[in-house]
Every structure is written in C-alpha cells, then in structure tokens.
N, C-alpha and C positions, 0 to 999 in steps of 0.2 A: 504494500500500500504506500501510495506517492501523495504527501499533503500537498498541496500547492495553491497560492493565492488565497489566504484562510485567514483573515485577520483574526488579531484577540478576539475574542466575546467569551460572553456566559450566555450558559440556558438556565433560563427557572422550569424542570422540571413540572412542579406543582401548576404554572400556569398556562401548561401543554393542554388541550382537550383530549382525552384518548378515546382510542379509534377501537371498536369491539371486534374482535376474530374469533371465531365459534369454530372450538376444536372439533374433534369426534364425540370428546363430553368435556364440558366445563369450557369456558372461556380466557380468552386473554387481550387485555387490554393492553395498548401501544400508546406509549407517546414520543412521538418521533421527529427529528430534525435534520434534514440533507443539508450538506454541507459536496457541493458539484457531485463529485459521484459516491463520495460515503454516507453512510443513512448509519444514522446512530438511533437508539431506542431505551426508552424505561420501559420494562415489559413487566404488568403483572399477570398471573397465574392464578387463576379460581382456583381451592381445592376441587380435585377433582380432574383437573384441567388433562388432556391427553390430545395430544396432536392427531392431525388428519392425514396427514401424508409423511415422506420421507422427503426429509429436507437436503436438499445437494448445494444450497448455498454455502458462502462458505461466511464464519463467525470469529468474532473474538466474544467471548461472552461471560461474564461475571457474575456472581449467584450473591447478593446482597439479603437476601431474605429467604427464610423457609429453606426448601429442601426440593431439588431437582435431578430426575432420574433420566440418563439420555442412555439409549441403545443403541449399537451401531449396525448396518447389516450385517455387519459380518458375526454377530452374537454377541461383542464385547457390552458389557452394562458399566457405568459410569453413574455416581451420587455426587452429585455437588450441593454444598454447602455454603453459610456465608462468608465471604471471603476465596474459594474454591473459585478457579474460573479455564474456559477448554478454549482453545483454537484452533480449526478444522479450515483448509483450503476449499477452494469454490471445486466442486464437483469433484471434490477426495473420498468423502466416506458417508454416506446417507448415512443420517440419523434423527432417531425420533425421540420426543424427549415428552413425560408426563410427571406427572405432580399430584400426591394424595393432597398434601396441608396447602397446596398453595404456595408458591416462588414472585418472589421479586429481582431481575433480572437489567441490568447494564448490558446492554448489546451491540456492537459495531459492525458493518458487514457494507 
C-alpha cells in the first residue's frame, strides 16, 4: 500500500452515520472513510453476526472489542481479541469471519 497526497486530518468516528450489512445472521454496521483508493472502517459486529460469503479482499484488521473468529478455506481457524489484529493480501486466502458476543473492529483495505 502507497499513501500519497493524504494531508493531516482526523476522523471523529462517532460522527460517521453507519451503513447496515446483513450477514447470513446478525449484522454489521460500517463507518467508513476513503481516502483515493484506501477505505478505512469502524466495523461493529451484532452478536451473533456470521458473514455471507468468502471474502478475497485483502485486510489489515484490528479486533478492539469483543471476540472475533475468522476461518480460512483452507480449514485454518483464527480468534482474535482486543488488541489481536490479521493481515491477509487481496485475493490470498478467502476467509470468513463470525462473532457469538459481538466485535468491534478497525479495518483498512
């Protein structure tokens, strides 16, 4: 990843609107801000929450809150925690990630 032309700023999180993504069960709410071609995200997690597909994007991602379980196709399972954070290249290893309690999540991709 190439920053370039990005002056200083801050984001106030809290005064993002987030955007509703309805997993297979439970939800997750985005609040997100592009900066040219990086998209960064505060992502919460419904308990409950379990993804719909196999994601081949690729991530830098940080587990701030709760407790997050990612699978990869290949069978490997992965818990992330607060502070615990995975980074995966664009179209390296599908994986799918679900949540009993509920995750709050720092995202960059």
């Amino acid at each position: 990843m190439k920053i370039s032309d990005l002056p200083f700023g801050i984001s106030d999180w809290s005064a993002l609107e987030p955007t509703q993504h309805a997993g297979e069960t439970g939800c997750a709410y985005w609040r997100t801000r592009h900066f040219g071609d990086i998209r960064v995200r505060m992502v919460e997690y419904t308990p409950g929450y379990r993804a719909d597909h196999w994601c081949v994007k690729g991530h830098i991602l940080l587990c701030l809150e709760g407790e997050l379980h990612t699978t990869l196709a290949d069978g490997r399972s992965f818990t992330l925690k607060p502070g615990v954070s995975y980074q995966v290249a664009d179209d390296a290893e599908p994986h799918l990630s679900h949540t009993e309690t509920g995750a709050k999540l720092f995202i960059v991709d």
